[in-house]
PyMOL CGO cylinders between C-alpha atoms (Angstrom):
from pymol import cmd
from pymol.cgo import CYLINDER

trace = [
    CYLINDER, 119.18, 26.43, 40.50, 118.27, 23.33, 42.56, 0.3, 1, 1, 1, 1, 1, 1,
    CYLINDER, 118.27, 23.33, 42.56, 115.19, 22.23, 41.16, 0.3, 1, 1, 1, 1, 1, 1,
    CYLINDER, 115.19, 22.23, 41.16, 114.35, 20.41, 37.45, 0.3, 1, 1, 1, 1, 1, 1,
    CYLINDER, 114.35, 20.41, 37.45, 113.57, 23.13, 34.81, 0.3, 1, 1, 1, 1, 1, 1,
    CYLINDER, 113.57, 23.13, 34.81, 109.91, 21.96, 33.78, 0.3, 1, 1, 1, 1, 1, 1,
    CYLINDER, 109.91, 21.96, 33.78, 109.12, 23.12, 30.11, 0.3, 1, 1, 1, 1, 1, 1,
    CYLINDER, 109.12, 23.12, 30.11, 105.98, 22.40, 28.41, 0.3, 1, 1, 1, 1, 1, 1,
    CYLINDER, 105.98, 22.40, 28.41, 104.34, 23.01, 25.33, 0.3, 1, 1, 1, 1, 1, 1,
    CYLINDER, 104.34, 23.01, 25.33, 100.88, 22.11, 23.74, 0.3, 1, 1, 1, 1, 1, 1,
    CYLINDER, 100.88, 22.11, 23.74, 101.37, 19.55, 20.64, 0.3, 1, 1, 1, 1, 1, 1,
    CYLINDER, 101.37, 19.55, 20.64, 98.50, 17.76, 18.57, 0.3, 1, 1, 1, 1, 1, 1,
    CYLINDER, 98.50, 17.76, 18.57, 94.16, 18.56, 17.48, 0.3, 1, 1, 1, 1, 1, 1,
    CYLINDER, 94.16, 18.56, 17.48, 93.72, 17.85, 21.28, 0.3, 1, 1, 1, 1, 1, 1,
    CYLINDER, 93.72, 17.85, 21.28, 96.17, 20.21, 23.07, 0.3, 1, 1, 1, 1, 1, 1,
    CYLINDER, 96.17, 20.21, 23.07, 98.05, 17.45, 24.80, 0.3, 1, 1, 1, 1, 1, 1,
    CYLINDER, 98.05, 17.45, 24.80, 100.68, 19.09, 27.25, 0.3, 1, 1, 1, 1, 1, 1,
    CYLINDER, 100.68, 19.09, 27.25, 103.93, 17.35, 26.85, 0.3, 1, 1, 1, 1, 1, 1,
    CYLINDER, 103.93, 17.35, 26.85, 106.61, 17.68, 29.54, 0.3, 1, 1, 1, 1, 1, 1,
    CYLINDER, 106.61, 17.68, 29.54, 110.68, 17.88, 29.59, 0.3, 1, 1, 1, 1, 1, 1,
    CYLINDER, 110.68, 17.88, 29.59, 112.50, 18.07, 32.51, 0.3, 1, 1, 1, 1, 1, 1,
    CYLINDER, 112.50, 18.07, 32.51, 116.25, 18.98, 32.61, 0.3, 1, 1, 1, 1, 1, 1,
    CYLINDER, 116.25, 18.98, 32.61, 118.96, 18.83, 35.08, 0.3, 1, 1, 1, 1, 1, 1,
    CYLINDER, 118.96, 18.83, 35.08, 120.10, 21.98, 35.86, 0.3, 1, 1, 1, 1, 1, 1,
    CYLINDER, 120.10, 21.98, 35.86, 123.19, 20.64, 36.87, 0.3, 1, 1, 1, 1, 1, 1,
    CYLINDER, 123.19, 20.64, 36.87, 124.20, 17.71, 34.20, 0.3, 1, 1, 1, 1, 1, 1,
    CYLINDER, 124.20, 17.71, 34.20, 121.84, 18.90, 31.61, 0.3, 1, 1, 1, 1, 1, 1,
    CYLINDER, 121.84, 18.90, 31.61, 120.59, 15.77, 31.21, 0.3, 1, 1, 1, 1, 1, 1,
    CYLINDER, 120.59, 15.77, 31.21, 116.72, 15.83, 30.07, 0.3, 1, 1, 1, 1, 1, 1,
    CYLINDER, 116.72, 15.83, 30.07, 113.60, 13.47, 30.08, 0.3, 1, 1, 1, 1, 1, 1,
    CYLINDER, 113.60, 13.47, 30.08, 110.94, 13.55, 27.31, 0.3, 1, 1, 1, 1, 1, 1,
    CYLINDER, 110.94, 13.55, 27.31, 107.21, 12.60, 28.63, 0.3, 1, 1, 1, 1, 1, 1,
    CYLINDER, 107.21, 12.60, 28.63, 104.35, 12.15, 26.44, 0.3, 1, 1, 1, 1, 1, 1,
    CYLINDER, 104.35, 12.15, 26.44, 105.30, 12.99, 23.05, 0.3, 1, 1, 1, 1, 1, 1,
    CYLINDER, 105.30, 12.99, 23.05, 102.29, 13.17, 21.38, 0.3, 1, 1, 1, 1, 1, 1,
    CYLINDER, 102.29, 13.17, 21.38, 102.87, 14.70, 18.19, 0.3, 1, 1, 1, 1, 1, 1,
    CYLINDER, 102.87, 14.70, 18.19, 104.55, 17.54, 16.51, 0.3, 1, 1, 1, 1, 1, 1,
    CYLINDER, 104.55, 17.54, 16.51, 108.22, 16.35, 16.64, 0.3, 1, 1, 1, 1, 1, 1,
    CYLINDER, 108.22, 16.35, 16.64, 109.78, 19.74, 15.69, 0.3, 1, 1, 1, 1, 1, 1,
    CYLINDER, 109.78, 19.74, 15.69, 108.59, 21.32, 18.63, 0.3, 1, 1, 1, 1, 1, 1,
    CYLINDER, 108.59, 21.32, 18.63, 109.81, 18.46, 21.02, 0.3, 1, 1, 1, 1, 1, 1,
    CYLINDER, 109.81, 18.46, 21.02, 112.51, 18.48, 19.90, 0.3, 1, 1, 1, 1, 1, 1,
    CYLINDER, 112.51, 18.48, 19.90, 112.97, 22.39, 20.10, 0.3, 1, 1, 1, 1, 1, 1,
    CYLINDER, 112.97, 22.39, 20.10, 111.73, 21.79, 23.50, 0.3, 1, 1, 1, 1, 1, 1,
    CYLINDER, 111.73, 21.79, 23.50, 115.05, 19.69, 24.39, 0.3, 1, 1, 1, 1, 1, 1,
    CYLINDER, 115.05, 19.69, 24.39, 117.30, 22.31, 23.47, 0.3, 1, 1, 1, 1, 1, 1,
    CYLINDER, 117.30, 22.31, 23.47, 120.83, 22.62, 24.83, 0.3, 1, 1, 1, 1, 1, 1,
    CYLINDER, 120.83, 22.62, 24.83, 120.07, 19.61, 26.91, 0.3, 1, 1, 1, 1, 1, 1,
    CYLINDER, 120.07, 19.61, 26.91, 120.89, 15.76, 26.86, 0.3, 1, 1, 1, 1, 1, 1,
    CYLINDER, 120.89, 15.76, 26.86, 117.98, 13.83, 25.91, 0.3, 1, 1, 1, 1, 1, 1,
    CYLINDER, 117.98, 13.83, 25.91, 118.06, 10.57, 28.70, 0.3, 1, 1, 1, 1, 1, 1,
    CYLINDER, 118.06, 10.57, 28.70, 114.70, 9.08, 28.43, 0.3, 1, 1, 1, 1, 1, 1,
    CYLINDER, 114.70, 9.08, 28.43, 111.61, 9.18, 27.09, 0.3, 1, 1, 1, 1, 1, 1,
    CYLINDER, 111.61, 9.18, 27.09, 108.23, 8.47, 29.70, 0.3, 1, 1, 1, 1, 1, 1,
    CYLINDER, 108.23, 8.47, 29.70, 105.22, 8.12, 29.31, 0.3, 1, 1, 1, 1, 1, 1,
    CYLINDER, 105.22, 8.12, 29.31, 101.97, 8.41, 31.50, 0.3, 1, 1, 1, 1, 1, 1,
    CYLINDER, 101.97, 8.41, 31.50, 99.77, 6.35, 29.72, 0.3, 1, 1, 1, 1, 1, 1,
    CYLINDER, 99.77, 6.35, 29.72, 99.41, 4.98, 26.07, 0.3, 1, 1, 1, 1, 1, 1,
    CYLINDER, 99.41, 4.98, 26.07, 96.59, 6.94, 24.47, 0.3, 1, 1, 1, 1, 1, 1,
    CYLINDER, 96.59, 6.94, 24.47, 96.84, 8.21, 21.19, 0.3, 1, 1, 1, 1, 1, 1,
    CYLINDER, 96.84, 8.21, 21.19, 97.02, 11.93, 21.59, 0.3, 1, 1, 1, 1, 1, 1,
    CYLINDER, 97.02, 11.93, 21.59, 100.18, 11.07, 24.60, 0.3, 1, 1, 1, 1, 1, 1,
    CYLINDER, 100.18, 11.07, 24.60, 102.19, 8.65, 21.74, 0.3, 1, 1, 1, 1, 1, 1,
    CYLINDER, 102.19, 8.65, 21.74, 101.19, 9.77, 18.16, 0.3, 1, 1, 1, 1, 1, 1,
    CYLINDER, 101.19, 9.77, 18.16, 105.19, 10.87, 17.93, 0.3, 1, 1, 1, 1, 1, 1,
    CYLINDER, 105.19, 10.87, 17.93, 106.72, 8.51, 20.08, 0.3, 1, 1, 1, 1, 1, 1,
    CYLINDER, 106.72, 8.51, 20.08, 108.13, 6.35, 17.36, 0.3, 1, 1, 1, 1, 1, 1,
    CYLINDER, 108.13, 6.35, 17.36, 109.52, 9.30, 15.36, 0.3, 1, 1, 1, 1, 1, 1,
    CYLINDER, 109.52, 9.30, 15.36, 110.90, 10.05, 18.63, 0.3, 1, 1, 1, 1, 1, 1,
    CYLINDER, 110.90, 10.05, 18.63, 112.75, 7.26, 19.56, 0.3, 1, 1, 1, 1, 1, 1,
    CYLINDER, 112.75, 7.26, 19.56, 114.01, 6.73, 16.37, 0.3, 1, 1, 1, 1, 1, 1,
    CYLINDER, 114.01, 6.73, 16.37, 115.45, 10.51, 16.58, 0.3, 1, 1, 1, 1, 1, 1,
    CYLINDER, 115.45, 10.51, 16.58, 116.67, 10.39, 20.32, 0.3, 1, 1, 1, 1, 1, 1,
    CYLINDER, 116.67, 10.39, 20.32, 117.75, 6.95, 20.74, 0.3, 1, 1, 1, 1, 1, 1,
    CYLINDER, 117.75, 6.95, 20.74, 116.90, 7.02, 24.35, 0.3, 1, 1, 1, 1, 1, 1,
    CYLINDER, 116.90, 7.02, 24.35, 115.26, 4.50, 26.51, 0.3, 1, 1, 1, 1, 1, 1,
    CYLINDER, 115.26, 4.50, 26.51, 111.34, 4.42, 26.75, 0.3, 1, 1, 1, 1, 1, 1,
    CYLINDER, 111.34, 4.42, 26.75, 110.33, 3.99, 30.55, 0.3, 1, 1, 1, 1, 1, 1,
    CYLINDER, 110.33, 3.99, 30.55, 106.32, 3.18, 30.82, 0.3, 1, 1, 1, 1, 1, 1,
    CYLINDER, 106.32, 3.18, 30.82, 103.74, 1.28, 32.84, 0.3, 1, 1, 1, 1, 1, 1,
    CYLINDER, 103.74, 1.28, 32.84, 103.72, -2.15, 31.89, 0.3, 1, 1, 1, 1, 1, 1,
    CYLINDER, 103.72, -2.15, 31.89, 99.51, -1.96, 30.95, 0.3, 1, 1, 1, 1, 1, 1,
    CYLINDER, 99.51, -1.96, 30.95, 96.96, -3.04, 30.02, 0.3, 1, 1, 1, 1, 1, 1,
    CYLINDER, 96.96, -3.04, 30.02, 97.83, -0.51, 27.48, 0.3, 1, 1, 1, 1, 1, 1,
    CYLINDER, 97.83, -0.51, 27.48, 95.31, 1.34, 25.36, 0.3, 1, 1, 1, 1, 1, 1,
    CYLINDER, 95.31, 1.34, 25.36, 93.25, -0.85, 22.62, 0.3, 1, 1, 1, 1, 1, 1,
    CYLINDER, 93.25, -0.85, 22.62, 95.68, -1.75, 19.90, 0.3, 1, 1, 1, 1, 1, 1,
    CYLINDER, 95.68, -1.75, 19.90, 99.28, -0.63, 21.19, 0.3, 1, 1, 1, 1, 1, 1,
    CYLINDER, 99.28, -0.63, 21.19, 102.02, -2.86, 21.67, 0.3, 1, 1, 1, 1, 1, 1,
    CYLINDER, 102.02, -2.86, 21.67, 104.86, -1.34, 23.65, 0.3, 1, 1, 1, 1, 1, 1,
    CYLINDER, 104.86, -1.34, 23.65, 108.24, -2.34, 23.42, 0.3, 1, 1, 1, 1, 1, 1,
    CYLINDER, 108.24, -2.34, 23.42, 109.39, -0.11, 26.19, 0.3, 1, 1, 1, 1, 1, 1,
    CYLINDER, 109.39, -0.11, 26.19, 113.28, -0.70, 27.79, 0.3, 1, 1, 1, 1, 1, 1,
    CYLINDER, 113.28, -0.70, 27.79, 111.99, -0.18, 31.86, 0.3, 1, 1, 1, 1, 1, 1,
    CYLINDER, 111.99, -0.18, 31.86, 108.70, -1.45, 32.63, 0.3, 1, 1, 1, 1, 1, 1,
    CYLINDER, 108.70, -1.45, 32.63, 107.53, 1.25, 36.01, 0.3, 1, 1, 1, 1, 1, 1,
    CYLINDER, 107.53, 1.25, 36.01, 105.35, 0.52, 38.91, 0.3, 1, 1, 1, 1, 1, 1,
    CYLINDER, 105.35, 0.52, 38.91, 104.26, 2.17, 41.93, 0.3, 1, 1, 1, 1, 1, 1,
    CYLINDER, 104.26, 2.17, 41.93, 106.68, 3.34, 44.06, 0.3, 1, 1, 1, 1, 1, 1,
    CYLINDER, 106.68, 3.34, 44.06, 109.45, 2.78, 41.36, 0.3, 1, 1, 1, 1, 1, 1,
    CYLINDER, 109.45, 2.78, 41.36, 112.09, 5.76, 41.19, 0.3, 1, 1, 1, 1, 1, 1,
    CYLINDER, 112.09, 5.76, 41.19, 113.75, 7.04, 37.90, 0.3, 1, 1, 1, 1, 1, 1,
    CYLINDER, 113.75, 7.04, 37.90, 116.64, 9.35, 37.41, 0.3, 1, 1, 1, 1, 1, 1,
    CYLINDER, 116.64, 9.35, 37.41, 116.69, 12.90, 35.90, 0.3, 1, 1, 1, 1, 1, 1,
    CYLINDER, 116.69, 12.90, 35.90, 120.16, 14.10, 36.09, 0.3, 1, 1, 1, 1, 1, 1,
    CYLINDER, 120.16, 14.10, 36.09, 120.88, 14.44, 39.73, 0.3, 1, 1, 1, 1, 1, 1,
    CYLINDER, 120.88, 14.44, 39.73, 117.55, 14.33, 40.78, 0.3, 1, 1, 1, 1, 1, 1,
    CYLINDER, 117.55, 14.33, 40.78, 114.47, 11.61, 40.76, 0.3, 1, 1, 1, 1, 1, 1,
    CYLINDER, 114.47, 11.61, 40.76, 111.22, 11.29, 40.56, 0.3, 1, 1, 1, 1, 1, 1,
    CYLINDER, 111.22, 11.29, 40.56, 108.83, 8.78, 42.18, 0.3, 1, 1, 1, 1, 1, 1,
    CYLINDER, 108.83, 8.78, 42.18, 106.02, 6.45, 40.04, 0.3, 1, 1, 1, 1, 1, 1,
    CYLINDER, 106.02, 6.45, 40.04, 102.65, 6.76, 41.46, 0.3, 1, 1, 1, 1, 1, 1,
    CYLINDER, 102.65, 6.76, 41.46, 100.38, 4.01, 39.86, 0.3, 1, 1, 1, 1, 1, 1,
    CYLINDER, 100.38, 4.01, 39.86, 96.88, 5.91, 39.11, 0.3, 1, 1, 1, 1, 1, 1,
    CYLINDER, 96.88, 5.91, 39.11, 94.29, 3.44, 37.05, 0.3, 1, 1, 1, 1, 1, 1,
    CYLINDER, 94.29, 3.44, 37.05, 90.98, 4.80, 36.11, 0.3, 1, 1, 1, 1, 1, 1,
    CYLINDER, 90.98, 4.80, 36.11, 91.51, 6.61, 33.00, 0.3, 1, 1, 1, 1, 1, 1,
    CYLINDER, 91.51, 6.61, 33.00, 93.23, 3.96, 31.65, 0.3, 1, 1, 1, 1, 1, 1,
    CYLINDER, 93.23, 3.96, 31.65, 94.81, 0.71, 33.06, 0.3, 1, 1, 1, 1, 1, 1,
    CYLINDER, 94.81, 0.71, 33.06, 98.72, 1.97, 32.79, 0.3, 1, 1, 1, 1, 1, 1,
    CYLINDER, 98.72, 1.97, 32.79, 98.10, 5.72, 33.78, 0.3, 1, 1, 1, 1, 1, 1,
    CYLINDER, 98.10, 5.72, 33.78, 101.13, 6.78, 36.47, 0.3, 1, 1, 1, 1, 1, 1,
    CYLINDER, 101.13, 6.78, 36.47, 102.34, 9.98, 37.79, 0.3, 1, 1, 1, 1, 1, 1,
    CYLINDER, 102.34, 9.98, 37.79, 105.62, 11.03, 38.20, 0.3, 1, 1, 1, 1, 1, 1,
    CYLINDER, 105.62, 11.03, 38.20, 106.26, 13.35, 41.19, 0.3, 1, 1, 1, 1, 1, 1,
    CYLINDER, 106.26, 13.35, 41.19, 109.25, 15.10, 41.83, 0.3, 1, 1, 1, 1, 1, 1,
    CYLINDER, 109.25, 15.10, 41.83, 111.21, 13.83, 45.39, 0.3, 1, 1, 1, 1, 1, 1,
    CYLINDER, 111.21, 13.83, 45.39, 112.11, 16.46, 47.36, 0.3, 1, 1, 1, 1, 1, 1,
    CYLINDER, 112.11, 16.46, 47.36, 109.66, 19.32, 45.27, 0.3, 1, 1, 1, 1, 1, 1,
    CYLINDER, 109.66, 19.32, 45.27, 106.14, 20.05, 44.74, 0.3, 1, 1, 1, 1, 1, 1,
    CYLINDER, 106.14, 20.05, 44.74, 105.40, 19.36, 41.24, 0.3, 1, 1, 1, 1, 1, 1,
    CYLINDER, 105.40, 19.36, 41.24, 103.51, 15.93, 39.93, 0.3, 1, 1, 1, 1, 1, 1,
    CYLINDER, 103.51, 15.93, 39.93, 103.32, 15.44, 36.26, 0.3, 1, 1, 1, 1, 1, 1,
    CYLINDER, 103.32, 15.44, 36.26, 99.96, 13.54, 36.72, 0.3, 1, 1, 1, 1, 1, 1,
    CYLINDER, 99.96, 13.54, 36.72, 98.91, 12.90, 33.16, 0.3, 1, 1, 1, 1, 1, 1,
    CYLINDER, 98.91, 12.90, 33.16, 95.08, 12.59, 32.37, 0.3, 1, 1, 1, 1, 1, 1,
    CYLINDER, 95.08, 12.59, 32.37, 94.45, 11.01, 36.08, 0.3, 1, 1, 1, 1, 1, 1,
    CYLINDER, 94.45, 11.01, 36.08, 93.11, 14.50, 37.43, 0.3, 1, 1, 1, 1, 1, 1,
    CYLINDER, 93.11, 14.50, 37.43, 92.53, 17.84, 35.88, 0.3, 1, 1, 1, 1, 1, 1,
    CYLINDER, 92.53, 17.84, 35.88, 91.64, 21.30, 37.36, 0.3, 1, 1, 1, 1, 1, 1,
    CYLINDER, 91.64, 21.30, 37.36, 88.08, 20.70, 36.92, 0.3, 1, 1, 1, 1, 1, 1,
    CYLINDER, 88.08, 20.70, 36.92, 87.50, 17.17, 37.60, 0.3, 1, 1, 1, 1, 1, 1,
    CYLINDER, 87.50, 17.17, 37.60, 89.29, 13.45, 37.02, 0.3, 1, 1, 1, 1, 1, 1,
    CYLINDER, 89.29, 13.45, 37.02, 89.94, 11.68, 33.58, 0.3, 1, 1, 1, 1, 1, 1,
    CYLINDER, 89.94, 11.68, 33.58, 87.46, 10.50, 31.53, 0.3, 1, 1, 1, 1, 1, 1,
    CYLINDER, 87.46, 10.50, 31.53, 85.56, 7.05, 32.02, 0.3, 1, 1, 1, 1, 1, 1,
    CYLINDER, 85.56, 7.05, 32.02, 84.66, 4.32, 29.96, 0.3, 1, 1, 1, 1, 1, 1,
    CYLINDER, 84.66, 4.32, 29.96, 82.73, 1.83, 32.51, 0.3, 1, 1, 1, 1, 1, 1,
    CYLINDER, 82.73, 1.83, 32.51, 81.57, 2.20, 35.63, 0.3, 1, 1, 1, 1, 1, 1,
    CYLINDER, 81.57, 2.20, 35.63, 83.67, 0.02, 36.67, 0.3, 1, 1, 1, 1, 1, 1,
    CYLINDER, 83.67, 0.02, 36.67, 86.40, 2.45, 35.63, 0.3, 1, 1, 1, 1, 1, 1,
    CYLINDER, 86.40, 2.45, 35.63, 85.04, 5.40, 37.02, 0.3, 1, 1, 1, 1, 1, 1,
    CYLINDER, 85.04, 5.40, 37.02, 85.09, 3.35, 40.73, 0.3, 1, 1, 1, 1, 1, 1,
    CYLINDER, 85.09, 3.35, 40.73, 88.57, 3.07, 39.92, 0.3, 1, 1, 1, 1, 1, 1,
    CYLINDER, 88.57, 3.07, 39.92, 89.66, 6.25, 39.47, 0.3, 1, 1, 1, 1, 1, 1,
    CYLINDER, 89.66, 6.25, 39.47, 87.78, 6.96, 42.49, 0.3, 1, 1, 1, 1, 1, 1,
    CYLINDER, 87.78, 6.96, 42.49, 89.89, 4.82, 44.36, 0.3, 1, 1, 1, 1, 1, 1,
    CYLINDER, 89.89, 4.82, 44.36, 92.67, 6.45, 42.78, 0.3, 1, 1, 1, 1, 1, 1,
    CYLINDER, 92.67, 6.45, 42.78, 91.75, 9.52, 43.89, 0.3, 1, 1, 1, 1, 1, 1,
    CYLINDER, 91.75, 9.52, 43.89, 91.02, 8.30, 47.66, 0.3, 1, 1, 1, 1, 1, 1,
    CYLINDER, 91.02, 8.30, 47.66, 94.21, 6.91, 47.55, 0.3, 1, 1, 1, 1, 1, 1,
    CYLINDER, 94.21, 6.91, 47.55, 96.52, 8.40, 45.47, 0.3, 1, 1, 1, 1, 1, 1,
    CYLINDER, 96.52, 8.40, 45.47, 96.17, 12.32, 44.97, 0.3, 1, 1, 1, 1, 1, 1,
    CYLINDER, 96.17, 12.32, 44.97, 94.47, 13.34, 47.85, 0.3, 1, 1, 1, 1, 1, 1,
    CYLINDER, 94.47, 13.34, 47.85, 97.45, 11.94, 50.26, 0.3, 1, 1, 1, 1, 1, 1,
    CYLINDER, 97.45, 11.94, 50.26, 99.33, 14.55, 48.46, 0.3, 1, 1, 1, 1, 1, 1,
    CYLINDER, 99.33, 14.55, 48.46, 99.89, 17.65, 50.74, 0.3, 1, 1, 1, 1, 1, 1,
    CYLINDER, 99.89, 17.65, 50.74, 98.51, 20.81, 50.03, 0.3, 1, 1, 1, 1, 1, 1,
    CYLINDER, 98.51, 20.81, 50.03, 101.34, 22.68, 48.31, 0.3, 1, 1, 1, 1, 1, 1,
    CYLINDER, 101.34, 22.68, 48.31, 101.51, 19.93, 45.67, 0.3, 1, 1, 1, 1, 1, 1,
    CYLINDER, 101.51, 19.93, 45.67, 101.00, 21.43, 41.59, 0.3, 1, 1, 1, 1, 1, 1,
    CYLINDER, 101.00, 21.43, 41.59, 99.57, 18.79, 39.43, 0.3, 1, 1, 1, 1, 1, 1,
    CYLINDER, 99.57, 18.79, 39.43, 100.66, 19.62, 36.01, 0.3, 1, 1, 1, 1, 1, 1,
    CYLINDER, 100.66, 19.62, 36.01, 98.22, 17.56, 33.80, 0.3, 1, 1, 1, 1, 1, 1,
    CYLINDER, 98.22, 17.56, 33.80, 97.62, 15.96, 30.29, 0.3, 1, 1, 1, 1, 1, 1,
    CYLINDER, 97.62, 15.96, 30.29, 95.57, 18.83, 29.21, 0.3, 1, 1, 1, 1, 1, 1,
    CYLINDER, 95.57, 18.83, 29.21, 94.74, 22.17, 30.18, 0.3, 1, 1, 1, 1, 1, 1,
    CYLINDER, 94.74, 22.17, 30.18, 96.87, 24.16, 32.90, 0.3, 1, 1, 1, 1, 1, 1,
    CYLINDER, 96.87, 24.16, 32.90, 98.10, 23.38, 36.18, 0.3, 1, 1, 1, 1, 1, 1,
    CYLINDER, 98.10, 23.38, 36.18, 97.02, 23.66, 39.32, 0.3, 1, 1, 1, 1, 1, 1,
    CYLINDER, 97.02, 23.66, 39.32, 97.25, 23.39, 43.01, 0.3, 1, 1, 1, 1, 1, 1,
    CYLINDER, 97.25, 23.39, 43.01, 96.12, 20.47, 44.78, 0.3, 1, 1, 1, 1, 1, 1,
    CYLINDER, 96.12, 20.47, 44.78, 95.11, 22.19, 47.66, 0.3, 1, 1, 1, 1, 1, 1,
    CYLINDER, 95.11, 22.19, 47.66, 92.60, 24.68, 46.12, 0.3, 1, 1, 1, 1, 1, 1,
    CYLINDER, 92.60, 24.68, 46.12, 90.73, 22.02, 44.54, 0.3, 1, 1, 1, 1, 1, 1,
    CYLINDER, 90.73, 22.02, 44.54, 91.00, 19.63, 47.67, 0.3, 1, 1, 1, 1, 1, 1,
    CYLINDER, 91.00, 19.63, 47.67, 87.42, 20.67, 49.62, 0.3, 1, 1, 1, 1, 1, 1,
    CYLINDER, 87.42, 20.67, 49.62, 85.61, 20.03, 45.97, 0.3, 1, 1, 1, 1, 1, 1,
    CYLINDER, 85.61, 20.03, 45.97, 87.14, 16.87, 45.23, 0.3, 1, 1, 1, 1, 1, 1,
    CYLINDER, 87.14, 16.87, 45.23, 86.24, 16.09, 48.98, 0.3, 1, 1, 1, 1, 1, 1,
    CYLINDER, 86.24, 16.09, 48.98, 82.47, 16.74, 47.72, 0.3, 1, 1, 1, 1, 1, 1,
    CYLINDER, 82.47, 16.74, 47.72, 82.98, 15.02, 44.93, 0.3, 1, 1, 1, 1, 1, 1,
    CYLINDER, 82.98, 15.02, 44.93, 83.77, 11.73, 46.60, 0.3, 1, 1, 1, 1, 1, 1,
    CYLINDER, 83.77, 11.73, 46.60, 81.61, 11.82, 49.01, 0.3, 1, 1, 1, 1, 1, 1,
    CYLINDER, 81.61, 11.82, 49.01, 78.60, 11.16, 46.91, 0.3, 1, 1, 1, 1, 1, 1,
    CYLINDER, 78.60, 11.16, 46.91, 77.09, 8.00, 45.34, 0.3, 1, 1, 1, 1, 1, 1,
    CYLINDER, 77.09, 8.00, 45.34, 77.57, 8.28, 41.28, 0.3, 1, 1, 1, 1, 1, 1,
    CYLINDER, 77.57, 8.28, 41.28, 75.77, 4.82, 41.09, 0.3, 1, 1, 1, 1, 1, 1,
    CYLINDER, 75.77, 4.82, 41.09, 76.74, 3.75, 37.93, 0.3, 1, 1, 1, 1, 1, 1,
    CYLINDER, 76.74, 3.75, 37.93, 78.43, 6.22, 36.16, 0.3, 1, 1, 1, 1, 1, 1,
    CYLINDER, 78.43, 6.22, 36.16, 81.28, 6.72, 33.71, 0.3, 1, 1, 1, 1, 1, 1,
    CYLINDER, 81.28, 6.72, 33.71, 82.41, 9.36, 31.38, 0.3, 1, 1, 1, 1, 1, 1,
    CYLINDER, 82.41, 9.36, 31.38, 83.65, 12.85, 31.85, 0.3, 1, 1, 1, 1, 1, 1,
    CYLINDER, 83.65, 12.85, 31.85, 83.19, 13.83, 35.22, 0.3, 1, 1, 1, 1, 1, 1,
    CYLINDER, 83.19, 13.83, 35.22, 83.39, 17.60, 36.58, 0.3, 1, 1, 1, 1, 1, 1,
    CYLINDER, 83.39, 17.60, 36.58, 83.55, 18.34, 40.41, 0.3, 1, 1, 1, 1, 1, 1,
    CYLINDER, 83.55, 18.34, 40.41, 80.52, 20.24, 40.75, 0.3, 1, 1, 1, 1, 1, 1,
    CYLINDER, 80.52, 20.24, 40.75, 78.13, 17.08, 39.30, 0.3, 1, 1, 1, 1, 1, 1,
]
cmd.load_cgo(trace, "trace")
């Protein structure tokens, strides 16, 4: 095998997808987003050797476990270094920024800095593969939701700039709901951004 072994599983009221990858060689694995349900993260990491724990942003329903977590792994928490989400203070052990790198076993994945949803949202996409865990920065059926129109311009900037560089091939694997191919949803997003939204914010869908 010479990729990372991607599991997932649903966890939490909201059906958050939370992520492990593992080294197929070394076993080691990386926790992201554990948002509740600690049991089955922790069955998720099975026969491997929990490294780190990530996160792609700091909203509830991506951290409601991460302190049961850490406390059970005793791993190092890598994150973005914020504005976090209203009322969390991270104590995280590697603060990550755009174009950062982090190890999974023998392999590594690159931070993509992605605002919009939220001030610290980043993506973590997989060198030399065509997987990008992407959080709640894009889904299959439009981006993350808005709470300003300011933030709405900046996730459309973050689109722009960000994900649609991405080639074709790439498979966004995202906070909620299932994954997807980049380049199927490419020509609507393409639409999407090429009209005036004025001053909108909120949940967005690719047809609107």
């Amino acid at each position: 095998m010479d990729k990372l072994e991607l599991r997932t599983r649903q966890v939490g009221p909201w059906g958050m997808n939370t992520y492990a990858l593992i080294c197929p060689q070394t076993q080691e694995s990386v926790l992201i987003d554990p948002g509740a349900d600690p049991e089955t993260l922790l069955e998720m990491l099975a026969g491997s050797t929990p490294a780190a724990i990530w996160l792609t942003h700091t909203h509830g329903d991506h951290i409601g476990a991460l302190d049961e977590m850490r406390a059970k792994l005793q791993v190092p928490l890598l994150a973005n270094p914020g504005p976090h989400a209203a009322g969390v203070k991270l104590d995280a052990d590697q603060w990550l920024n755009d174009g950062d790198r982090v190890p999974v076993g023998n392999f590594t994945a690159r931070v993509y800095f992605a605002p919009g949803h939220i001030g610290d949202q980043i993506c973590f996409a997989l060198e030399n593969d065509h997987r990008v865990i992407v959080g709640d920065t894009i889904f299959e059926g439009g981006p993350g939701k808005t709470w300003s129109p300011e933030g709405f311009q900046t996730t459309l900037t973050t689109l722009r700039k960000v994900v649609l560089p991405w080639p074709d091939e790439t498979v966004c694997y995202p906070g909620h709901g299932p994954s997807f191919r980049l380049g199927d949803q490419r020509a609507a997003i393409e639409r999407f951004l090429a009209k005036d939204h004025g001053r909108f914010f909120g949940d967005a869908t690719w047809d609107m």
